[in-house]
TORPA-4810 file (N, C-alpha, C, O; in nm, 3 decimals):
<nodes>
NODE_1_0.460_0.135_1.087_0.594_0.173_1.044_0.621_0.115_0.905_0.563_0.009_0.879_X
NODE_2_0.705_0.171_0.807_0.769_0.110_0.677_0.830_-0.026_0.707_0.833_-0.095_0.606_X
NODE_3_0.866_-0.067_0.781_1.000_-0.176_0.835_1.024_-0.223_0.938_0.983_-0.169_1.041_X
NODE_4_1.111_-0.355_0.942_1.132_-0.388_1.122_1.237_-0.292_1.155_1.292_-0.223_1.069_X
NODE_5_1.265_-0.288_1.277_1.323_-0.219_1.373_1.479_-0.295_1.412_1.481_-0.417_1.396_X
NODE_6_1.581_-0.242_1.451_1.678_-0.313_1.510_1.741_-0.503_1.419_1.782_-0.605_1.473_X
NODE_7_1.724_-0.478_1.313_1.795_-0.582_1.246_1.895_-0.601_1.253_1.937_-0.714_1.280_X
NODE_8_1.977_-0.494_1.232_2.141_-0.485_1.207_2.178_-0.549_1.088_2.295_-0.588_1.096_X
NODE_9_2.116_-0.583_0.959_2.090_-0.614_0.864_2.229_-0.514_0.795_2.220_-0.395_0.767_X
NODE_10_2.339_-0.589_0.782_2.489_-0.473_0.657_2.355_-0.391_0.540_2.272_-0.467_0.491_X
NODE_11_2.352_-0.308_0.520_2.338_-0.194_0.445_2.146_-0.123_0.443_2.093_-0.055_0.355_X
NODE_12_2.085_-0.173_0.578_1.962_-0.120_0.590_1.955_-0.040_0.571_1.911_0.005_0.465_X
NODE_13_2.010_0.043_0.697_2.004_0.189_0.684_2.073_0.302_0.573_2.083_0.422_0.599_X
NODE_14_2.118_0.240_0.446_2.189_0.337_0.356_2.121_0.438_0.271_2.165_0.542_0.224_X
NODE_15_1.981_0.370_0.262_1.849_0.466_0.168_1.729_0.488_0.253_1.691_0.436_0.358_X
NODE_16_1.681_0.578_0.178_1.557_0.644_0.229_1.419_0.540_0.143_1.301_0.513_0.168_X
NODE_17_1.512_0.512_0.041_1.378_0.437_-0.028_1.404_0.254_-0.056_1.364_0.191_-0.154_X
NODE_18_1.464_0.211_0.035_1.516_0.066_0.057_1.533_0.037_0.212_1.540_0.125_0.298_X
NODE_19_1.540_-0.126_0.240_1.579_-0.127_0.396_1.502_-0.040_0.503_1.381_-0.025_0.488_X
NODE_20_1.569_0.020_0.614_1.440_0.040_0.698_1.387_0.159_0.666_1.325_0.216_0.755_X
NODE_21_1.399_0.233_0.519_1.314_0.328_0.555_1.202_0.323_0.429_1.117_0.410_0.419_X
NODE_22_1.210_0.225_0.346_1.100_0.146_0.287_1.076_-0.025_0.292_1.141_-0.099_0.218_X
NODE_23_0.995_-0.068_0.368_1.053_-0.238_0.323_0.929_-0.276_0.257_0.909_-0.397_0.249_X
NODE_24_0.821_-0.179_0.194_0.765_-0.196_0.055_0.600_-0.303_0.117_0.511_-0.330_0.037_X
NODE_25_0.595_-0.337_0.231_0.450_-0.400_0.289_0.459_-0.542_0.185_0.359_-0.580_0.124_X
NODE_26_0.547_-0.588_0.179_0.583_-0.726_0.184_0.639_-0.843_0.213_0.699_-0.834_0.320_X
NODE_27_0.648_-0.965_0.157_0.757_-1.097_0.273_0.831_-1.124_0.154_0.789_-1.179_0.052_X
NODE_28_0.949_-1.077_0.177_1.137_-1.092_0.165_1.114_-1.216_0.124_1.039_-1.291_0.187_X
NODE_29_1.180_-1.255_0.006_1.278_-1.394_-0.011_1.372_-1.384_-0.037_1.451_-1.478_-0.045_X
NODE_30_1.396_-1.274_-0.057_1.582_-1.263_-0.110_1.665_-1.330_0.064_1.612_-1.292_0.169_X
NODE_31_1.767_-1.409_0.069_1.826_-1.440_0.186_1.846_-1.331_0.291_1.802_-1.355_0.404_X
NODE_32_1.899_-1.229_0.272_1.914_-1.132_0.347_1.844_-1.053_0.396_1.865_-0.970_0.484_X
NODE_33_1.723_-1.085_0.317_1.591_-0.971_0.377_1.453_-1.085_0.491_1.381_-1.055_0.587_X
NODE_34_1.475_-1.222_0.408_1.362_-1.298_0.446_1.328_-1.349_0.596_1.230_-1.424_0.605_X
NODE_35_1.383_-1.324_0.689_1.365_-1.339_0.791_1.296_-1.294_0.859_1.216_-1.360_0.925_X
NODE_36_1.311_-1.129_0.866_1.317_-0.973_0.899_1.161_-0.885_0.795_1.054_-0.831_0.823_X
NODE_37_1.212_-0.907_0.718_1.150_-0.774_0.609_1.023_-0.857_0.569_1.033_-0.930_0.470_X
NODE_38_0.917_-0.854_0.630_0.778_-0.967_0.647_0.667_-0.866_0.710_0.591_-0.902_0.800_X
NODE_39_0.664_-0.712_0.640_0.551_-0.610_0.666_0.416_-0.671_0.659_0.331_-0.659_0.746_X
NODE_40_0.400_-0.754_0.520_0.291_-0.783_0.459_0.269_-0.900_0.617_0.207_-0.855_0.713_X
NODE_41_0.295_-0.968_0.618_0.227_-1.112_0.731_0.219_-1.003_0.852_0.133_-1.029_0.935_X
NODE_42_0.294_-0.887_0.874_0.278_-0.823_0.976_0.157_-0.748_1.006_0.082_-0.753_1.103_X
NODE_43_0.154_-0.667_0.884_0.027_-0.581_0.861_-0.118_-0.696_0.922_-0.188_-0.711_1.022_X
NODE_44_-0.102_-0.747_0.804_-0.230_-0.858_0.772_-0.244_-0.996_0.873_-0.325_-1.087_0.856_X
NODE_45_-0.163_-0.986_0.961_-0.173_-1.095_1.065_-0.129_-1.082_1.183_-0.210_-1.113_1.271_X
NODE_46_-0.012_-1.042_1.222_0.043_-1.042_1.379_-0.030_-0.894_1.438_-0.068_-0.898_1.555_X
NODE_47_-0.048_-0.765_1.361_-0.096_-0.627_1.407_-0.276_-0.678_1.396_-0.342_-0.613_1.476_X
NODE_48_-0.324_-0.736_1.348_-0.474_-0.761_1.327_-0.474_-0.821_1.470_-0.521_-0.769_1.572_X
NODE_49_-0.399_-0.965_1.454_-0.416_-1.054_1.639_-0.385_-0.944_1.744_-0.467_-0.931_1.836_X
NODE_50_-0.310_-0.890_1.741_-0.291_-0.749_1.821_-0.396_-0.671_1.890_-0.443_-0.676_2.004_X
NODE_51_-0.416_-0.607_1.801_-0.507_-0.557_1.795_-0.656_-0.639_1.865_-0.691_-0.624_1.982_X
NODE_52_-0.713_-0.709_1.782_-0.845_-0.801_1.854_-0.802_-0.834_1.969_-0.898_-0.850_2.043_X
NODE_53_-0.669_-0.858_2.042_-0.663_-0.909_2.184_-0.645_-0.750_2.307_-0.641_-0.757_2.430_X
NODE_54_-0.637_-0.625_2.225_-0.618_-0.537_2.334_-0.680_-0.475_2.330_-0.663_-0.370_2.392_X
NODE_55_-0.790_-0.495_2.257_-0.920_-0.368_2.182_-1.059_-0.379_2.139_-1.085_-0.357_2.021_X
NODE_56_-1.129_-0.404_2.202_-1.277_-0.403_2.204_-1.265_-0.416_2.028_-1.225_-0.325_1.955_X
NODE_57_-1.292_-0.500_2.001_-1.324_-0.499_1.841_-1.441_-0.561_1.804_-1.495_-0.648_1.872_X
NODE_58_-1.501_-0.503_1.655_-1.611_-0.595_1.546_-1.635_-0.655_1.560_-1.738_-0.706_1.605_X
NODE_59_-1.472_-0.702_1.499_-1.485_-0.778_1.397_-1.446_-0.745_1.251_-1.384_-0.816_1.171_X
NODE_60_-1.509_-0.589_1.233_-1.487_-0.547_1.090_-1.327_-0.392_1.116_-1.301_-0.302_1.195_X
NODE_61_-1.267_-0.452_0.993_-1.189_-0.371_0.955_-1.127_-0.259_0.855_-1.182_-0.290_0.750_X
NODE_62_-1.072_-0.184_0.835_-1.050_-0.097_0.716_-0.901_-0.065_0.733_-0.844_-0.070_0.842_X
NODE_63_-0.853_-0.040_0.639_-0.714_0.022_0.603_-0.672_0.101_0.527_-0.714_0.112_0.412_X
NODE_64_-0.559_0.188_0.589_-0.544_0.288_0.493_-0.414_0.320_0.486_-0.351_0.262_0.573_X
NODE_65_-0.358_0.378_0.429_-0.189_0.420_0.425_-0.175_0.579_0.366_-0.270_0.656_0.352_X
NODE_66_-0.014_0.613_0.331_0.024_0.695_0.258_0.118_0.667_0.164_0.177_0.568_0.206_X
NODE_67_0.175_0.708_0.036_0.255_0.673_-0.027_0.277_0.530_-0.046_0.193_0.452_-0.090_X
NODE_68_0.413_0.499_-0.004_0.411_0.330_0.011_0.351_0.264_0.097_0.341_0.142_0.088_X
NODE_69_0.305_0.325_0.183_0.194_0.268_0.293_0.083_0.279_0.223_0.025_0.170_0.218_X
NODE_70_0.037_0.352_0.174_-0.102_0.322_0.021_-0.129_0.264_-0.059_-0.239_0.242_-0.110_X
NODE_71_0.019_0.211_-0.096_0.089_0.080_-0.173_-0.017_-0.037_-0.109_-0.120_-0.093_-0.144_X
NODE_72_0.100_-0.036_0.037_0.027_-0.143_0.115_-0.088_-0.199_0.163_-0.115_-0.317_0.183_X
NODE_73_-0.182_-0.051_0.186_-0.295_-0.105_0.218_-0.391_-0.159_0.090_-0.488_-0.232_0.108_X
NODE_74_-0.357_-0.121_-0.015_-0.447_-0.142_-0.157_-0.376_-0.318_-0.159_-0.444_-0.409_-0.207_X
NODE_75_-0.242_-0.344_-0.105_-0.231_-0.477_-0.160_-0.305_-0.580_-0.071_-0.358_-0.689_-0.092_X
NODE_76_-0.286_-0.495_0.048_-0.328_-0.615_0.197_-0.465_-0.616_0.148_-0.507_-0.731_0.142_X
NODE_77_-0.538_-0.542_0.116_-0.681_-0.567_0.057_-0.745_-0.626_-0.071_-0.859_-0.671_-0.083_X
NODE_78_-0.644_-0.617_-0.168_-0.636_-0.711_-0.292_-0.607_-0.857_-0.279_-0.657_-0.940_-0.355_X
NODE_79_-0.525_-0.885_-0.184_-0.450_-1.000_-0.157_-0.563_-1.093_-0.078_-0.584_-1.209_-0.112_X
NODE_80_-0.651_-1.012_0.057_-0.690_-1.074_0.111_-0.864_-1.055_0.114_-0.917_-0.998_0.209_X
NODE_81_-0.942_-1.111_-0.001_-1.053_-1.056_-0.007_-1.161_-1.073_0.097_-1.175_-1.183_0.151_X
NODE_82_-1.249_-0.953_0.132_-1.331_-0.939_0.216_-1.249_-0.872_0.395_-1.295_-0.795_0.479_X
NODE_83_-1.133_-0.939_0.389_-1.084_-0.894_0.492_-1.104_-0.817_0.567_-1.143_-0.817_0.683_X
NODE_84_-1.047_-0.672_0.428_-1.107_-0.546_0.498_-1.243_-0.459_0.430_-1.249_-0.446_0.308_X
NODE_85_-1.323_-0.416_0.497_-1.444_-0.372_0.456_-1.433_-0.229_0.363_-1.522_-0.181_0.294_X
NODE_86_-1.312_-0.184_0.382_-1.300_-0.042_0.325_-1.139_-0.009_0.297_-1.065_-0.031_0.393_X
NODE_87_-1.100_0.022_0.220_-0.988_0.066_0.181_-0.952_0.202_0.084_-1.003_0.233_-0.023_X
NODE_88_-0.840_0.276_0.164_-0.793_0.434_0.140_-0.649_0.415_0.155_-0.565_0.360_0.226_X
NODE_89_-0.665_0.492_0.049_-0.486_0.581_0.022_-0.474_0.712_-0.030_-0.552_0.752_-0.116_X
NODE_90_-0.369_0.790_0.023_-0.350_0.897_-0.012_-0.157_0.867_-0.055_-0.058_0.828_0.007_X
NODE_91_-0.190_0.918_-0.216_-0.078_0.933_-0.304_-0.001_0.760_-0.275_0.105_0.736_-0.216_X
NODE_92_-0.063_0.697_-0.316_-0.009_0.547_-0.357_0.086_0.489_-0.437_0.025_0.497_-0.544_X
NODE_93_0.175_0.445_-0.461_0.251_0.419_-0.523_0.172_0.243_-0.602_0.172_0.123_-0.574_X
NODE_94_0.126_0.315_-0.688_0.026_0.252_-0.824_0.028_0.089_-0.844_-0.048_-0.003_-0.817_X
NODE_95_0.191_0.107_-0.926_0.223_0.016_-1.025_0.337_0.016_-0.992_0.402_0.096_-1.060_X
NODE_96_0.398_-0.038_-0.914_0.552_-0.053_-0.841_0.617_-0.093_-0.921_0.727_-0.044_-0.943_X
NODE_97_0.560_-0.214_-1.002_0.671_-0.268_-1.118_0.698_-0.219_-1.222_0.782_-0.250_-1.306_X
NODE_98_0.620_-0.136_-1.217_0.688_0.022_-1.339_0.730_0.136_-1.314_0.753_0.224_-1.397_X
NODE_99_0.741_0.142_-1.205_0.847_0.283_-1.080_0.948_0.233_-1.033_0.969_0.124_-0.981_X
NODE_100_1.042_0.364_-1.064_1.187_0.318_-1.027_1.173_0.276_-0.868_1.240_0.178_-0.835_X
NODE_101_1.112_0.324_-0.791_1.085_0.268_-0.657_1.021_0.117_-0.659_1.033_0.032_-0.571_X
NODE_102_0.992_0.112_-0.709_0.909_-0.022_-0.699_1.026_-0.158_-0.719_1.057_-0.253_-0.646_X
NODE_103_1.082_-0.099_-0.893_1.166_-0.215_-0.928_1.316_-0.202_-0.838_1.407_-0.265_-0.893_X
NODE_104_1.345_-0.148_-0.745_1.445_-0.112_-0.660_1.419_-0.186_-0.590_1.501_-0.278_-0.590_X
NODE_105_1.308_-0.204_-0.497_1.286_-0.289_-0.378_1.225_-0.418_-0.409_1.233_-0.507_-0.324_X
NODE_106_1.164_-0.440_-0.520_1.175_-0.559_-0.542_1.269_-0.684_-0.592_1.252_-0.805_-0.575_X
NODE_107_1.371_-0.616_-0.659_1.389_-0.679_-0.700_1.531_-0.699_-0.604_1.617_-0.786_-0.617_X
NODE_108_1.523_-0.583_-0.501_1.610_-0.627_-0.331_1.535_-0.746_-0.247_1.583_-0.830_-0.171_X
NODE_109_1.414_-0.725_-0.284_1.384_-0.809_-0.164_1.310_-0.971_-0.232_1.313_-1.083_-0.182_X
NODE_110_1.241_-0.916_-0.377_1.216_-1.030_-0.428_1.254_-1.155_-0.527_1.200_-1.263_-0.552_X
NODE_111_1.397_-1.078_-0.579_1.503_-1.114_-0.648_1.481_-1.066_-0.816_1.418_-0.962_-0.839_X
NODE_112_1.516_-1.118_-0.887_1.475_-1.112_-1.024_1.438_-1.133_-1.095_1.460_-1.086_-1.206_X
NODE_113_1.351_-1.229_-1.061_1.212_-1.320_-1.132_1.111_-1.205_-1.098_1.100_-1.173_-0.980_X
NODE_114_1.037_-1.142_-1.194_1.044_-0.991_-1.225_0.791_-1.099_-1.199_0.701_-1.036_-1.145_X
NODE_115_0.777_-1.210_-1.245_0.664_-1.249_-1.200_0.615_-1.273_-1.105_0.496_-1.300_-1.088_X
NODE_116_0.732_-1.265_-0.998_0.733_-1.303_-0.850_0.668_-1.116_-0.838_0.553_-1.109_-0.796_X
NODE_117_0.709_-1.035_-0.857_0.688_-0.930_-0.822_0.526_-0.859_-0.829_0.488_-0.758_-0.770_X
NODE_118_0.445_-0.951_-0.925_0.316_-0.960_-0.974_0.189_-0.922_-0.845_0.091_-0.847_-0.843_X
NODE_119_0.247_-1.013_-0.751_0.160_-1.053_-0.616_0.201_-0.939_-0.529_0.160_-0.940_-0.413_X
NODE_120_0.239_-0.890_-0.549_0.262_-0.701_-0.467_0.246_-0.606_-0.513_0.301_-0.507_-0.464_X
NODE_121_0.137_-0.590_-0.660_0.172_-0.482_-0.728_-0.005_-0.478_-0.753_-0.061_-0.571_-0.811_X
NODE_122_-0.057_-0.393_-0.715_-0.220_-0.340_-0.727_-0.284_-0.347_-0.809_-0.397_-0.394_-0.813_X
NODE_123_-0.198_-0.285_-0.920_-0.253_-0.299_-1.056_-0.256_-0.443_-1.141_-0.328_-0.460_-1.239_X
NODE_124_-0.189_-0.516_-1.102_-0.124_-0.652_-1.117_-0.272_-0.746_-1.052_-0.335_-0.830_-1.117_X
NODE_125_-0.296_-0.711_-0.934_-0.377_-0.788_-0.876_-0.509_-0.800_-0.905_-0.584_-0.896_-0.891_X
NODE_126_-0.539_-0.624_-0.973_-0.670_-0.624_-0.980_-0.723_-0.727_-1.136_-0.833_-0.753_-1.185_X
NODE_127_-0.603_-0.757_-1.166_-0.669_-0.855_-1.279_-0.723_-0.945_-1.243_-0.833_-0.974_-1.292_X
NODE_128_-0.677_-1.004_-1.165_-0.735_-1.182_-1.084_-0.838_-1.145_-1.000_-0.928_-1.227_-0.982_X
NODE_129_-0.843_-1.004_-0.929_-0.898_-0.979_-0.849_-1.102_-1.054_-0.849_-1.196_-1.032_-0.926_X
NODE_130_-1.093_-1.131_-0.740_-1.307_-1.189_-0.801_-1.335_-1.180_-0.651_-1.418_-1.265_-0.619_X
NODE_131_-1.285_-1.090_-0.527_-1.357_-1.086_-0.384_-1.467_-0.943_-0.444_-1.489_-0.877_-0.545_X
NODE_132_-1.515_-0.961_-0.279_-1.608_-0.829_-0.287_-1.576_-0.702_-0.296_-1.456_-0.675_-0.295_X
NODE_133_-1.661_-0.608_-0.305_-1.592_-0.451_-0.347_-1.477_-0.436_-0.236_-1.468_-0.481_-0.121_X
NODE_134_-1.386_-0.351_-0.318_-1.253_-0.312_-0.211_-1.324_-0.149_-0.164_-1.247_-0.078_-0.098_X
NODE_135_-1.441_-0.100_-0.191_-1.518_0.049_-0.168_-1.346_0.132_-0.128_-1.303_0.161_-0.017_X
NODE_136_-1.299_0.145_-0.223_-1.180_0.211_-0.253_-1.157_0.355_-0.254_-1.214_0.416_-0.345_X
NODE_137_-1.066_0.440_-0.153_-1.075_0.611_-0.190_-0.955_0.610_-0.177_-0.886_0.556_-0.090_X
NODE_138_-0.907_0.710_-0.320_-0.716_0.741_-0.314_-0.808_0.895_-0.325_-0.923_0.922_-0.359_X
NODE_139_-0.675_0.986_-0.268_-0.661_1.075_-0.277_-0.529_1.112_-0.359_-0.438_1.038_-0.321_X
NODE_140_-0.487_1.200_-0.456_-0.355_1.215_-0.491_-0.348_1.330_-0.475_-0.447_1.351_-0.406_X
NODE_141_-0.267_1.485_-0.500_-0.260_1.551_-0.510_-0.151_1.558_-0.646_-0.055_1.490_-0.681_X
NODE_142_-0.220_1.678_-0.700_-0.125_1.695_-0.857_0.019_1.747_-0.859_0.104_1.707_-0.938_X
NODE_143_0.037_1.843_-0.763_0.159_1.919_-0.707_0.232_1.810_-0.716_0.327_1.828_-0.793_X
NODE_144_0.227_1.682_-0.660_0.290_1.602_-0.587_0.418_1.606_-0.701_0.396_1.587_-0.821_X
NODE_145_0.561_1.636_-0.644_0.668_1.592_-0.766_0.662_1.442_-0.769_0.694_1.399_-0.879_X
NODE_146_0.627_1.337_-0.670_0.633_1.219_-0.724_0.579_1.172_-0.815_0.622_1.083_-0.889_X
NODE_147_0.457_1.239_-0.822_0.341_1.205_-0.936_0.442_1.267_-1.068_0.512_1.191_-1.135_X
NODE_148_0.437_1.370_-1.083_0.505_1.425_-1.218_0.640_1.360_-1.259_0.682_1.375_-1.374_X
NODE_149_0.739_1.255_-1.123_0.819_1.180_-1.142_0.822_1.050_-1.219_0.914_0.976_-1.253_X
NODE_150_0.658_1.047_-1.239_0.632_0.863_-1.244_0.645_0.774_-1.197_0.658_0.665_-1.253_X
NODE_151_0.645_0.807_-1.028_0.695_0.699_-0.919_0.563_0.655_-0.901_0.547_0.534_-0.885_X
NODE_152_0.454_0.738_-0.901_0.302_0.660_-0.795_0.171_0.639_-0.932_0.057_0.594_-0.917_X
NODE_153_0.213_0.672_-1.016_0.105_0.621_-1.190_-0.039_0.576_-1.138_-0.096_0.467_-1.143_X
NODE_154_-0.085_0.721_-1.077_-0.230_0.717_-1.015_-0.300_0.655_-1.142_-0.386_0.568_-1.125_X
NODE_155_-0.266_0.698_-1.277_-0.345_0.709_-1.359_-0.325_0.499_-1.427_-0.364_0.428_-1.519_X
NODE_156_-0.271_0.494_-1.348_-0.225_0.296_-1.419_-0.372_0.246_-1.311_-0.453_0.165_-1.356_X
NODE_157_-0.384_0.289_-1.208_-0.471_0.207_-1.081_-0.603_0.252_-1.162_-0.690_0.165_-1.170_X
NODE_158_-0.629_0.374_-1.222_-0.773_0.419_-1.243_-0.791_0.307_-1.400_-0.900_0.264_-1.434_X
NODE_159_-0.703_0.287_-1.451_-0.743_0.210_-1.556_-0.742_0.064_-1.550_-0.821_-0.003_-1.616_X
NODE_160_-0.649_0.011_-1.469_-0.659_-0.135_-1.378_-0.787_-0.133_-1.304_-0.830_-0.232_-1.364_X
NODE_161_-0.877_-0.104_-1.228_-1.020_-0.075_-1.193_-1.060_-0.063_-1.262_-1.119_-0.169_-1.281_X
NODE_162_-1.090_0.027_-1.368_-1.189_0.027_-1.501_-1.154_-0.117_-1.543_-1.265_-0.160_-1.576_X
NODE_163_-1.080_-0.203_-1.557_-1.073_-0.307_-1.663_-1.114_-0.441_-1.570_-1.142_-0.551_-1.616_X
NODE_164_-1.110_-0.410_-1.455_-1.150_-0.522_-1.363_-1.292_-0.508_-1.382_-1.350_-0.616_-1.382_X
NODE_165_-1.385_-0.380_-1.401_-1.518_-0.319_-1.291_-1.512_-0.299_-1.172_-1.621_-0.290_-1.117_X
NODE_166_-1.396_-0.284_-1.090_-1.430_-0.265_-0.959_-1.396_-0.077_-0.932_-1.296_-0.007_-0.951_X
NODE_167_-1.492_-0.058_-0.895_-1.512_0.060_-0.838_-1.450_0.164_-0.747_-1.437_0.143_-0.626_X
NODE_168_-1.410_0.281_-0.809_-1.301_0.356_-0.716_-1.312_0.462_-0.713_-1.324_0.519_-0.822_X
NODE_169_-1.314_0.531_-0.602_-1.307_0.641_-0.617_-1.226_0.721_-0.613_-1.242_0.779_-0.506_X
NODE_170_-1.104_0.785_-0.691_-1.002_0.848_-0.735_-0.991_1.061_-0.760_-0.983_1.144_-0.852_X
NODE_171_-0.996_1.056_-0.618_-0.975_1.250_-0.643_-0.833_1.347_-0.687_-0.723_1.311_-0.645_X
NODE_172_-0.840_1.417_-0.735_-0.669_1.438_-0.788_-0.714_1.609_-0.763_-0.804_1.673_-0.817_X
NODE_173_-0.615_1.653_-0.662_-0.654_1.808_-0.571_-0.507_1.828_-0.623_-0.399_1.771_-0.609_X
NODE_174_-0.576_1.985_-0.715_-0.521_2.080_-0.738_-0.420_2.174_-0.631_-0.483_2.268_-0.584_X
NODE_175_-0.345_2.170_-0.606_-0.182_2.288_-0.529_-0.187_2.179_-0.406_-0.218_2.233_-0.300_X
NODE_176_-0.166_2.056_-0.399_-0.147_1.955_-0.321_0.007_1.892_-0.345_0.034_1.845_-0.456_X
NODE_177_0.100_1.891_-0.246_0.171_1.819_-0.293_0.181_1.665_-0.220_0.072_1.608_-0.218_X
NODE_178_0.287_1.595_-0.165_0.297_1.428_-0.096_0.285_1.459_0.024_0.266_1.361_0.096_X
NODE_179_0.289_1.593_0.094_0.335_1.633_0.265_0.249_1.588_0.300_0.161_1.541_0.229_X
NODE_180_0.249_1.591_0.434_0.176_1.551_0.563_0.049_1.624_0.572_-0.055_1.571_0.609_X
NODE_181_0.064_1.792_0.526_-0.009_1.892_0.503_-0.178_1.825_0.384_-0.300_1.838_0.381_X
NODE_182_-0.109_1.782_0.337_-0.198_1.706_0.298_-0.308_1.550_0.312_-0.413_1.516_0.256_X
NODE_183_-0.238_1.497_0.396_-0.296_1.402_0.487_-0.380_1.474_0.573_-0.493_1.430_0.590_X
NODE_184_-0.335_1.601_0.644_-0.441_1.614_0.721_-0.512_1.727_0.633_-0.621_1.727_0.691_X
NODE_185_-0.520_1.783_0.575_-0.677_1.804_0.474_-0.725_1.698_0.489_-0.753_1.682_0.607_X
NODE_186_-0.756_1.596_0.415_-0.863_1.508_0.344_-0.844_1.408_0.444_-0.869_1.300_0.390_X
NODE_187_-0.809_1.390_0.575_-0.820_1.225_0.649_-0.933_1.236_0.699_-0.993_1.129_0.697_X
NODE_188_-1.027_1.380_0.774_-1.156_1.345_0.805_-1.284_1.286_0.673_-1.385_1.218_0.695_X
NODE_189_-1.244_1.330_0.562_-1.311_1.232_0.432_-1.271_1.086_0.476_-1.352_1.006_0.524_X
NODE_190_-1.132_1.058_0.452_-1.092_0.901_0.475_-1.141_0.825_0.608_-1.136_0.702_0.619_X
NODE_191_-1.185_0.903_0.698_-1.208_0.851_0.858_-1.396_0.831_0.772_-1.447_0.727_0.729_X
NODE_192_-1.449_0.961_0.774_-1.601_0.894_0.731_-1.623_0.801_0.599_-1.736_0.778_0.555_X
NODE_193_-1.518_0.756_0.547_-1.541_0.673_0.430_-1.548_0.571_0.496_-1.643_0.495_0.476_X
NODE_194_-1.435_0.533_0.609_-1.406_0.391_0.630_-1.546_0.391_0.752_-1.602_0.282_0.759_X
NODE_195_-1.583_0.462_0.811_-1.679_0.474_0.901_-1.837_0.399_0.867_-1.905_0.331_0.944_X
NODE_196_-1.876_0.449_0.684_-1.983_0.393_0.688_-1.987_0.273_0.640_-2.080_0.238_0.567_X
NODE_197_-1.857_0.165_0.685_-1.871_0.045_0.633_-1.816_-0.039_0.744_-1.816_-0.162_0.744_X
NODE_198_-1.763_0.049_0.849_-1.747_-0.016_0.976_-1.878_-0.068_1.071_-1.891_-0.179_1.122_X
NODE_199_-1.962_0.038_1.076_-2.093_0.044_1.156_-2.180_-0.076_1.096_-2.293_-0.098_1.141_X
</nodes>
């Protein structure tokens, strides 16, 4: 999911792109969010223990998202090297701290120390970035109006990778737009990507 559930948090529910219907796959310090709005420790720690205790597992893992969930999985894998063995997104939201989406929720949830915002942002990370390959696949589609909005700056991540060396593989499909319709085209690619690094 984008968010916790049942907060009752005064003004969650007022946007589609704030509160519960983005909480951006990170941990809140702003007072009002920090309790609650903790995707990132969720993703990357309480759903992992989860998981290994109800599910025949590895050991090895992969992640993947959509949009701001593409966000997320590129950070949970930047953040935490080796973690995951394989990482995918379809239509990612890039460079958050240069999208009006990005600087919206951060600077809700992370205040206004605009360097604090550094450690959630992909392109940001891949500078420091020194773990092992992230064997990386975005998918975007060009249709996408977000892309032509400048909300998801596929083209900031392909040059943040070039400047690191780390390796990506970046497809951009022609009469594609952000829908769902498009997730399911290309997820059996994303299922055998993450596949030959699971086995």
């Amino acid at each position: 999911d984008t968010s916790p559930r049942g907060c009752n948090i005064e003004g969650e529910d007022e946007a589609y792109d704030f509160g519960s219907g983005a909480g951006f796959y990170l941990d809140a310090t702003e007072e009002k969010w920090k309790t609650n709005y903790r995707m990132y420790s969720y993703v990357t720690q309480e759903l992992r223990n989860l998981v290994d205790k109800y599910f025949n597992t590895s050991g090895k893992q992969s992640i993947t998202g959509h949009s701001m969930g593409g966000h997320g999985a590129m950070i949970c894998g930047l953040k935490n090297p080796g973690l995951y063995v394989s990482v995918s997104a379809f239509s990612p939201i890039c460079n958050p701290i240069e999208c009006a989406w990005g600087q919206k929720a951060f600077s809700g949830y992370l205040g206004a120390d605009k360097e604090s915002w550094k450690a959630y942002d992909s392109c940001e990370l891949l500078k420091t970035y020194e773990g092992p390959a992230l064997n990386l696949l975005v998918d975007q589609g060009k249709a996408d109006s977000f892309l032509g909005d400048g909300q998801l700056l596929t083209d900031h991540l392909e040059r943040a990778c070039a400047a690191a060396n780390q390796k990506a593989t970046v497809r951009m499909h022609d009469g594609y737009d952000h829908s769902y319709f498009f997730i399911a085209s290309f997820i059996g690619d994303h299922l055998e990507h993450h596949a030959k690094f699971l086995v």
